[in-house]
C-alpha positions as CSV (number, residue, x, y, z in Angstrom):
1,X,20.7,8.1,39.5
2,X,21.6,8.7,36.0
3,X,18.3,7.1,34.8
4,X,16.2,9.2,37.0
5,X,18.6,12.0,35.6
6,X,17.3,10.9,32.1
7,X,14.0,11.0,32.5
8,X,14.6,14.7,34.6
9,X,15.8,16.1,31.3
10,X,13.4,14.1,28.7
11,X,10.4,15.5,31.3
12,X,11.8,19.4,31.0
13,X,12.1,19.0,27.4
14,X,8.8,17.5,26.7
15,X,7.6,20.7,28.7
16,X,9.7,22.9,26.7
17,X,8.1,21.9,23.7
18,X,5.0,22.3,24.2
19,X,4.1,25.5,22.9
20,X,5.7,24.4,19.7
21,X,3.6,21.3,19.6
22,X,0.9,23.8,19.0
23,X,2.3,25.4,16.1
24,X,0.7,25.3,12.4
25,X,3.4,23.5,10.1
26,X,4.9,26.4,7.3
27,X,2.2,27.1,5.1
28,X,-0.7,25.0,7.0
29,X,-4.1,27.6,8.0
30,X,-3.2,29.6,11.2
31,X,-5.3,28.0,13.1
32,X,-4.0,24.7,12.4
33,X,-2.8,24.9,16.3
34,X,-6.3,24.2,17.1
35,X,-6.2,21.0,15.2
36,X,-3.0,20.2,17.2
37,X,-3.9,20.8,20.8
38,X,-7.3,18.6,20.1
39,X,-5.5,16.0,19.0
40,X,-3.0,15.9,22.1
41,X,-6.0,15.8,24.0
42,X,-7.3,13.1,22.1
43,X,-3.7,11.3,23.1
44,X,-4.3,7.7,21.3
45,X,-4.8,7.1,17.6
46,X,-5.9,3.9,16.1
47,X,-5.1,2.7,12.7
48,X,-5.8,-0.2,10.7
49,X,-3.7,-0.9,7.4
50,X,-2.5,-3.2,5.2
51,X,1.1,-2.2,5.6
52,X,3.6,-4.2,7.4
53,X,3.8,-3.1,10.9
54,X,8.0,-3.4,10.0
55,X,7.9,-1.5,7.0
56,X,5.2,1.6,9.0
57,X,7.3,1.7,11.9
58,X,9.4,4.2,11.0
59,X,6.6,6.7,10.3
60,X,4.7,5.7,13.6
61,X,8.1,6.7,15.4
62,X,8.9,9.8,13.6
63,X,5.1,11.2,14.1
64,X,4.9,10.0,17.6
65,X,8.1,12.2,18.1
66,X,7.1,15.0,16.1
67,X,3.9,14.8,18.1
68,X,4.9,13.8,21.8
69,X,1.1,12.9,23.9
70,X,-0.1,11.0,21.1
71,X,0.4,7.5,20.9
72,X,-0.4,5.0,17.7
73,X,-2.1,1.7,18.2
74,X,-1.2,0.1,14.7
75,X,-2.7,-2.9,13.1
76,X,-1.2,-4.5,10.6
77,X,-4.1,-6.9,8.5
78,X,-4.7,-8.4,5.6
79,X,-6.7,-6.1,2.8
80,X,-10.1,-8.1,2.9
81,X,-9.5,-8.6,7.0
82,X,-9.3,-5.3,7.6
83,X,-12.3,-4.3,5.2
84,X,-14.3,-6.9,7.0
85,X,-13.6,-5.7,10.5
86,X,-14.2,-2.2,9.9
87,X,-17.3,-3.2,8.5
88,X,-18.5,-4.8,11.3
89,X,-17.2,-2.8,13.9
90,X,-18.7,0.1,12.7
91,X,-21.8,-1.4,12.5
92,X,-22.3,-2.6,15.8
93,X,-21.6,0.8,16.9
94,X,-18.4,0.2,19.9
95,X,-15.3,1.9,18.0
96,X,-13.1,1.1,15.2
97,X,-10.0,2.7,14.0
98,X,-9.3,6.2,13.6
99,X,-7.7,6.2,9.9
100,X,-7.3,3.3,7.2
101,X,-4.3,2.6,5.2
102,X,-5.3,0.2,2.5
103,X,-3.6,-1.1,-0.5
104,X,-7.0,-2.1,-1.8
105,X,-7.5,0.9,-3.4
106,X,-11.1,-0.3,-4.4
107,X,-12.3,-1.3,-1.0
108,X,-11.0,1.9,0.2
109,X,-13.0,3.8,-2.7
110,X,-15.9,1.8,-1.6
111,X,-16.1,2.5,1.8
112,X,-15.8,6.3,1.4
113,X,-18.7,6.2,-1.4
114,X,-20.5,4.5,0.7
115,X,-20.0,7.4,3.6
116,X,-17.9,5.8,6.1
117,X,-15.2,8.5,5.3
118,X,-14.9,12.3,7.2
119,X,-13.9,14.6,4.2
120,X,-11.1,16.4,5.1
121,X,-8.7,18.8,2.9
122,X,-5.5,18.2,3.3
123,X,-3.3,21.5,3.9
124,X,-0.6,18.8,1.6
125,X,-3.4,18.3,-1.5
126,X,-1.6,20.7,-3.6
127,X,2.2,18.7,-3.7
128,X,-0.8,15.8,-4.7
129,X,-1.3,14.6,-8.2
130,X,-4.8,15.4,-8.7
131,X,-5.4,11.8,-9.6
132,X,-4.7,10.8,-5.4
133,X,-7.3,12.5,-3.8
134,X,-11.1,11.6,-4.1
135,X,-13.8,13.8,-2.6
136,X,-11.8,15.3,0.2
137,X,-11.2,12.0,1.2
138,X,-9.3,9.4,0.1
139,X,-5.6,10.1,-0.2
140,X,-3.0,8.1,-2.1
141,X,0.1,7.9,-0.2
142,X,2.7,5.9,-2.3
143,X,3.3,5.4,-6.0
144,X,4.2,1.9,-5.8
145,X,4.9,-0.3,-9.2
146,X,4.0,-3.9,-8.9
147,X,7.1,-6.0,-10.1
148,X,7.8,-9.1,-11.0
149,X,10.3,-11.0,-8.8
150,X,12.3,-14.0,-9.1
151,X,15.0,-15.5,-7.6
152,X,18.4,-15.0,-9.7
153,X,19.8,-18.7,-8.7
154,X,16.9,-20.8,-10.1
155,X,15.6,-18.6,-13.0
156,X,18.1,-18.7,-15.7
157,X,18.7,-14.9,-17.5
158,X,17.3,-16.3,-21.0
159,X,13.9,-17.1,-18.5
160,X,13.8,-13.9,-16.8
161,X,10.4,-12.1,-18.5
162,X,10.8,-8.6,-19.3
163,X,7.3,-8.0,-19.7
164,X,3.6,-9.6,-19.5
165,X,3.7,-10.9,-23.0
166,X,7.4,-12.8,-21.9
167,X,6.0,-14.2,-18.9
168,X,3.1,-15.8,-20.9
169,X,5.3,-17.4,-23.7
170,X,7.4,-18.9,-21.2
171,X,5.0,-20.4,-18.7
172,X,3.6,-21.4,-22.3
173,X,6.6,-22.8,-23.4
174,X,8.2,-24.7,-19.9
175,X,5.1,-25.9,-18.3
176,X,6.7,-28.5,-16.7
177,X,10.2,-26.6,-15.4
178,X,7.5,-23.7,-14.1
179,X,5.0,-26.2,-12.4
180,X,3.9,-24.9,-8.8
181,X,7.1,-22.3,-9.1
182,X,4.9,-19.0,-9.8
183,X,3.2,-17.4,-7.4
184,X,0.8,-14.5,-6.8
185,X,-2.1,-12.5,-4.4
186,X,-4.9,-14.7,-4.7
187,X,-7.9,-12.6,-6.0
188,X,-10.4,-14.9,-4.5
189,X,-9.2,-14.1,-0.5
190,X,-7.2,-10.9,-1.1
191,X,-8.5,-7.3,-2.2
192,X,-5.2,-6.1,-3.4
193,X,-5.1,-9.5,-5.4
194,X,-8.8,-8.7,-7.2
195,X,-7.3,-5.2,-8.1
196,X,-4.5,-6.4,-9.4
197,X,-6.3,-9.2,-11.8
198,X,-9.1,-6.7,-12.9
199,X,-6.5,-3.6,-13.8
200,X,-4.3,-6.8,-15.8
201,X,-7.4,-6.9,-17.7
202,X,-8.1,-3.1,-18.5
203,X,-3.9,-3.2,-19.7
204,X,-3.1,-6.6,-21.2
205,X,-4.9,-8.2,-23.6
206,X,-3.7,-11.5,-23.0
207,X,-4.1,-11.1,-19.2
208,X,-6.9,-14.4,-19.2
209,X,-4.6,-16.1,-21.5
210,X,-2.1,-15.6,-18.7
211,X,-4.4,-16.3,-15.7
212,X,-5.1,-19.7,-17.6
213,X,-1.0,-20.4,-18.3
214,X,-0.6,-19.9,-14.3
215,X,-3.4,-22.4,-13.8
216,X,-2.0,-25.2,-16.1
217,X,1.4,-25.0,-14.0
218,X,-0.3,-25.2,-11.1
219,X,0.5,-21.9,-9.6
220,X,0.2,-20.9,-5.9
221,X,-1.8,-18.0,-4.3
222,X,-1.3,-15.9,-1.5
223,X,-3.0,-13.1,0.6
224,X,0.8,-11.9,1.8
225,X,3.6,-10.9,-0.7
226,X,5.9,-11.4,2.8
227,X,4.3,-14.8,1.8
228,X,5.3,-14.7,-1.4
229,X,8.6,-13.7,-1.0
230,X,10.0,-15.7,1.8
231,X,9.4,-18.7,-0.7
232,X,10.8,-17.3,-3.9
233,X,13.6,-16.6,-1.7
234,X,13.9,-20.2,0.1
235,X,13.6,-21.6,-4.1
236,X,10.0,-22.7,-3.6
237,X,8.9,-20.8,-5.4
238,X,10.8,-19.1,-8.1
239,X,8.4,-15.9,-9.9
240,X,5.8,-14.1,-8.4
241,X,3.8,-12.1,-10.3
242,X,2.5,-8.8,-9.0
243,X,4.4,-8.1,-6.4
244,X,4.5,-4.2,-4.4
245,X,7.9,-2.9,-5.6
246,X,8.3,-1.9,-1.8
247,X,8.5,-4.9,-0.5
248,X,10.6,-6.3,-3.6
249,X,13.0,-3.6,-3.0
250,X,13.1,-4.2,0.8
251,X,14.1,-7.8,0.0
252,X,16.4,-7.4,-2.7
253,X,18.3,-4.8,-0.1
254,X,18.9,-8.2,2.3
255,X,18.9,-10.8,-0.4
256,X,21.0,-10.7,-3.5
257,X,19.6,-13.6,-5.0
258,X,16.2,-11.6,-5.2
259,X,15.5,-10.0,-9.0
260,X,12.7,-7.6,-9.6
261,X,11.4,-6.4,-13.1
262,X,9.1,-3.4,-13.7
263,X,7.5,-5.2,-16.7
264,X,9.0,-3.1,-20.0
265,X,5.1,-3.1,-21.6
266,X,3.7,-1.4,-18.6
267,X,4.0,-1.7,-15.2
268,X,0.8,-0.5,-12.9
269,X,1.1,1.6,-10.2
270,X,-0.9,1.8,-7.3
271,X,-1.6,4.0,-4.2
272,X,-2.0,2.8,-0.5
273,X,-5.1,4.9,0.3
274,X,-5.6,6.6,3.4
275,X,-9.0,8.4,4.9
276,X,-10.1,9.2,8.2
277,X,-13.1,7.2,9.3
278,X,-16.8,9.5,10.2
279,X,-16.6,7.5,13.4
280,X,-13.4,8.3,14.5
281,X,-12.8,8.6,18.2
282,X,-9.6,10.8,17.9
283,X,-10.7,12.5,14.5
284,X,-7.6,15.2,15.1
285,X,-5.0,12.6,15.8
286,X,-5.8,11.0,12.2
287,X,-6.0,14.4,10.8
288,X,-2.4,15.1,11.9
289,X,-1.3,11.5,10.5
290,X,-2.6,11.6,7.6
291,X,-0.9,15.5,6.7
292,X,2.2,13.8,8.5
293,X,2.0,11.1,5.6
294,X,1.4,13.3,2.8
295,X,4.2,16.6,4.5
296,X,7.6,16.2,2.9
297,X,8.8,14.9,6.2
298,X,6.8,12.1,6.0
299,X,7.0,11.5,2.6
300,X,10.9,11.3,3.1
301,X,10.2,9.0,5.7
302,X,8.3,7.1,3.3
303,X,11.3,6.6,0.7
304,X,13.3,6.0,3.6
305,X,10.8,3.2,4.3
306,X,11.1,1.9,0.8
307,X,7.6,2.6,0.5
308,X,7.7,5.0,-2.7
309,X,6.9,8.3,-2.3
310,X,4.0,10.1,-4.1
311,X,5.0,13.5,-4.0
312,X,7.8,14.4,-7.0
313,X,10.0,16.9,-4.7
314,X,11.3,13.8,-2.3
315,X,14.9,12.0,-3.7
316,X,15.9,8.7,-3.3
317,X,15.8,4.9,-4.6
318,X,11.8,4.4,-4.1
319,X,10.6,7.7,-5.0
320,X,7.7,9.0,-7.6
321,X,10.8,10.2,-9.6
322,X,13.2,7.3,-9.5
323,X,10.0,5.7,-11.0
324,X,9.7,7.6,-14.0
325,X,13.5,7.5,-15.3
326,X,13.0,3.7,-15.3
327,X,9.8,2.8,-16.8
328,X,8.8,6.7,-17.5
329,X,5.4,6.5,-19.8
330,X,5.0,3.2,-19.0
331,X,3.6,4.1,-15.9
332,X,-0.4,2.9,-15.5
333,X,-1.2,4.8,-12.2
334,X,-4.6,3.3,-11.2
335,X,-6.5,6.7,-10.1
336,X,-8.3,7.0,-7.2
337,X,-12.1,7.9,-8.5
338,X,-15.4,5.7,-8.6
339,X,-14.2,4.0,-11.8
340,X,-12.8,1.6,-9.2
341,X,-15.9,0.8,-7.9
342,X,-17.1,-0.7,-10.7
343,X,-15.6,-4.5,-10.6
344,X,-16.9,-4.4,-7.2
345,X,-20.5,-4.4,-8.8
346,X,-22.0,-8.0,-7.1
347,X,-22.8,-9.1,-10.5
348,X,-19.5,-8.1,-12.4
349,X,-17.9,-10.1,-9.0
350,X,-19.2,-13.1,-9.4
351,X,-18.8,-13.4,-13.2
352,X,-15.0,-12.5,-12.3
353,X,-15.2,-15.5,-9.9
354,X,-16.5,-17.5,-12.2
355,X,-13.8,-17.6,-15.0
356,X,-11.3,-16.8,-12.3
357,X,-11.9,-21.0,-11.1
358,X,-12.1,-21.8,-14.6
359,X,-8.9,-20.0,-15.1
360,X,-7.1,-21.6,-12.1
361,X,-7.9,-25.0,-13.4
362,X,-5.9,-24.0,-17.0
363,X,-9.1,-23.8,-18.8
């Protein structure tokens, strides 16, 4: 009886709410409503992204609430996975996702240049920094600095590197003491990890001389930083380089024994890039997630998340401005613009490749 009562009063609030569900946002284009009723009509939304289905949850819950009718089917996949499948699903023509949340801030570049992306302005572009949005398009939805983690039992204090040029000397120095205990993405089977290595090389100098110290200790590589950390947690490992500073954070929260370093010479920053795909079956639905992700609600969700904010009016541990007090000019935000496209140029790949395996063996 009192579960039947339950679902009486959910049913004749849903109700209630429904001319509200209709509503434009403060600020939003009056007819924003429209925008709203279409996608409640649309009533699923499908999204593919590289963010872990624990870490999105929260904003998949707070935007099927905000918008009751519409549920999210969400896949969580690795970056080159989920470039690969979209690829060939929209090819063959029989559906895809709505919207793509990618880390791989290239890949997503790419694929809007090469017209798989519905332009769309935002109502939220102007709380953007104009380096996050590209052609109406591709959004930047976190400001996330890639750290360097270690675990705080096994890595004594004197060993802890401060910044890129410290991590070199000492993988340099203790070949042996470091040998198969660094870790990293593995540019060779991850997108995120071929961004990484290719923006190391536009900021470090030394970033081959590096590539070549992780080789001669036999480092490991990884398409997962949940990979990555489980086993500098567990000791296996005991540095990973270039991790997301989200999911450093998120660990460190459960784990005491997990350090992180925003690397004092410069510590990139990337964006996990959002755009709403031309052959979208609920093109409103990812309309209304992707302002939901970019609104100061979600954005606070975001922090909440420990995903790092992008906007500069959210507070909080992993926000845009908790950030800059720490590493402040140091900041190397990798924009959003074609420049990204160019390591993804089939010859500049393979020559990447190329000294990449060379790299990997220490030579």
């Amino acid at each position: 009886m009192r579960n039947l009562l339950s679902a009486t009063v959910i049913a004749a609030a849903l109700s209630l709410a429904g001319p509200a569900f209709a509503q434009a946002p403060a600020g939003y284009p009056a007819d924003y409503g429209k925008i709203v009723e279409a996608a409640k009509k649309e009533g699923k939304l499908v999204i593919y992204s590289t963010t872990d289905a624990v870490s999105a949850n929260p904003l998949v819950k707070d935007f099927e609430a905000l918008y009751p009718g519409i549920k999210v089917e969400y896949s969580d996949l690795n970056s080159t996975e989920l470039y690969n499948r979209f690829i060939a699903e929209a090819a063959s023509n029989n559906g895809t996702a709505d919207l793509l949340w990618s880390s791989a801030m290239d890949l997503q570049v790419k694929l809007v240049n090469d017209g798989q992306g519905l332009a769309y302005p935002s109502p939220e572009i102007k709380a953007l920094p104009k380096w996050a949005v590209w052609k109406d398009s591709a959004y930047g939805t976190t400001y996330e600095p890639t750290a360097i983690v270690y675990n705080k039992r096994l890595v004594p204090e004197a060993d802890v590197p401060k910044d890129h040029t410290a991590l070199l000397k000492l993988l340099e120095a203790k070949p042996d003491v470091y040998k198969g205990k660094v870790t990293a993405y593995d540019p060779e089977r991850s997108g995120v990890g071929f961004l990484f290595c290719n923006e190391d090389i536009k900021n470090f100098p030394a970033a081959w001389d590096l590539f070549k110290a992780m080789g001669k200790t036999g480092a490991k590589f990884y398409t997962s930083a949940g990979a990555m950390m489980e086993r500098v947690a567990s000791g296996e490992h005991t540095i990973a380089y270039g991790i997301f500073g989200s999911y450093a954070l998120a660990r460190s929260r459960k784990d005491p024994n997990v350090g992180i370093v925003l690397p004092s010479d410069y510590t990139m920053v990337t964006s996990r890039v959002a755009f709403i795909s031309k052959h979208a079956k609920s093109p409103n639905a990812a309309k209304l997630f992707l302002d939901y992700m970019l609104s100061k609600r979600g954005q606070e969700v975001v922090a909440k998340a420990d995903l790092y904010t992008l906007r500069d009016d959210i507070e909080g541990e992993a926000t845009l401005k908790a950030v800059t007090k720490v590493i402040g000019d140091r900041a190397r935000p990798v924009p959003i613009d074609q420049t990204l496209l160019e390591t993804l140029d089939q010859t500049k790949r393979l020559a990447f490749l190329s000294k990449w395996q060379k790299a990997k063996k220490g030579e």
